[in-house]
C-alpha positions in Angstrom: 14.8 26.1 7.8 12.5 23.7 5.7 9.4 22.7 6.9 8.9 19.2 6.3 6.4 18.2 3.1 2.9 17.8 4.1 2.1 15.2 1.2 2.3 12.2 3.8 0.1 14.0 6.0 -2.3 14.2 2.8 -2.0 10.7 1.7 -2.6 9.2 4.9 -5.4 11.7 5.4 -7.1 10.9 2.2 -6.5 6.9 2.7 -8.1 7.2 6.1 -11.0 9.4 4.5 -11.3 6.4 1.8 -11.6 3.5 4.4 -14.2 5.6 6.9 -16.3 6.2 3.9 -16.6 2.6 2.4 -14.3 3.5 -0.2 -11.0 1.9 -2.0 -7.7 4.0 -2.1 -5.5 4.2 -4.8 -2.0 5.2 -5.2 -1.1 6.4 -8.5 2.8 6.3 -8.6 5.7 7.1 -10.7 7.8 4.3 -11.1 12.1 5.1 -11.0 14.3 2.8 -9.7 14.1 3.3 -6.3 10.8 2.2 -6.5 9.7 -1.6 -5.8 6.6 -3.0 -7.9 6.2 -5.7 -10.1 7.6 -4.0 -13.3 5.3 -6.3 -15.4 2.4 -3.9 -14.4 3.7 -0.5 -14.8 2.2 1.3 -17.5 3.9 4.3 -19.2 6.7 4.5 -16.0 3.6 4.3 -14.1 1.7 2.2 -11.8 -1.6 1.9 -10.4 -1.6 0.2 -6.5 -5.1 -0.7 -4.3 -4.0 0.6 -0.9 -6.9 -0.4 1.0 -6.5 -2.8 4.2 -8.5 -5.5 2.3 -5.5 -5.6 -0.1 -2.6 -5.3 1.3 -0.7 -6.4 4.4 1.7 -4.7 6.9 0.2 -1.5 5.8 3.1 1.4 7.0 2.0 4.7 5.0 5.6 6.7 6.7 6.6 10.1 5.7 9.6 8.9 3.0 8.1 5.7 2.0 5.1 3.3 2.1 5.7 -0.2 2.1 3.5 -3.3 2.1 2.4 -6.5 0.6 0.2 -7.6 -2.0 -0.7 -10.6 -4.4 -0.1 -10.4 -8.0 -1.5 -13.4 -10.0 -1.8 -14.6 -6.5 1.9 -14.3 -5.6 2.3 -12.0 -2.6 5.0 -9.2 -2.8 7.0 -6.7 -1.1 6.1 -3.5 -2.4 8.4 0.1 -1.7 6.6 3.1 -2.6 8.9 6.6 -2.4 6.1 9.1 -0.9 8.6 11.6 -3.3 7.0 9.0 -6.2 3.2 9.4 -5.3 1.6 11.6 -7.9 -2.4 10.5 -6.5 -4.4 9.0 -4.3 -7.8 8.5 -4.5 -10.9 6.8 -4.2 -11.3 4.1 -7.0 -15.5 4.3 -6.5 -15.9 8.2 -7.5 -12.3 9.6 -8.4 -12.3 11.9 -5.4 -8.6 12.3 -3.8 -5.7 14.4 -4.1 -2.8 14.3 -7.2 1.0 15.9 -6.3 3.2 17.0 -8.6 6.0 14.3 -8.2 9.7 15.6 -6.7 11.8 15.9 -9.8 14.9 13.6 -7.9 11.4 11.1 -8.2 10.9 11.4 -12.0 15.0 11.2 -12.9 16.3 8.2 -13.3 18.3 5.9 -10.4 21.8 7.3 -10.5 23.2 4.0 -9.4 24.4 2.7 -12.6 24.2 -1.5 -12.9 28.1 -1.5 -12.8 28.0 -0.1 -9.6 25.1 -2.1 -8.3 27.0 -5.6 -9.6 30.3 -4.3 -7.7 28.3 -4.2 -4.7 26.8 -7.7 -5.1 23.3 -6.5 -5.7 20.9 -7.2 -8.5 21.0 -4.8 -11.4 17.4 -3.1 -10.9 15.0 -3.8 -14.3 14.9 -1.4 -16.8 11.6 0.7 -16.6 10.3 3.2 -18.7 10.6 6.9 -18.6 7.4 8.3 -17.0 5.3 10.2 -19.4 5.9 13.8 -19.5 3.2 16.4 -17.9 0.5 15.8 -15.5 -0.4 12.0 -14.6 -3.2 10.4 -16.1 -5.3 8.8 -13.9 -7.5 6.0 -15.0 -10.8 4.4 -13.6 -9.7 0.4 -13.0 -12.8 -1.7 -13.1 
């Protein structure tokens, strides 16, 4: 039998660690196309998210995804985060967190092909890049 992963365990644990200690989290993430961002920030097949209450809204950090909303240019979004996609969190002030090796079904491309995805009636999902290969690199955002 599987045990179930502990990275949601981690990343709530580290986000809760963030907030008690005055500090903002950040999600580094992987970017595939299960994943819902605004693709007009990600970086390299990556993307960079604040996590902390002050930014978002309807917060749910669950065990197979985190979800919530956040302004853009001042536009508020839905956002979709795979946990299976996090690759970091941590705290923007000092760098201190956690990174995870992303789940390689996370770092492969959707296999729902746009064909398929017009035959159902949904909207072909944007083209994003293909993440970087190796460990992520994790930047300071000022």
């Amino acid at each position: 039998m599987d045990l179930p992963s502990t990275k949601p365990y981690l990343i709530r644990a580290i986000h809760q660690w963030c907030t008690d200690n005055g500090f903002t989290p950040y999600l580094a993430v992987t970017v595939d196309a299960r994943t819902r961002v605004p693709m007009e920030h990600v970086r390299d097949g990556q993307i960079v998210l604040n996590v902390g209450y002050e930014a978002t809204g309807r917060l749910e950090l669950g065990n197979d995804v985190i979800s919530f909303q956040a302004r853009f240019g001042g536009v508020a979004r839905d956002l979709l985060v795979p946990v299976a996609n996090v690759s970091a969190i941590y705290a923007r002030e000092n760098g201190a967190g956690m990174a995870f090796e992303v789940e390689p079904a996370a770092a492969a491309a959707g296999s729902d092909s746009g064909e398929a995805a017009a035959e159902r009636g949904d909207e072909p999902e944007p083209p994003t890049t293909p993440p970087a290969a190796g460990r992520p690199k994790l930047q300071r955002i000022k």
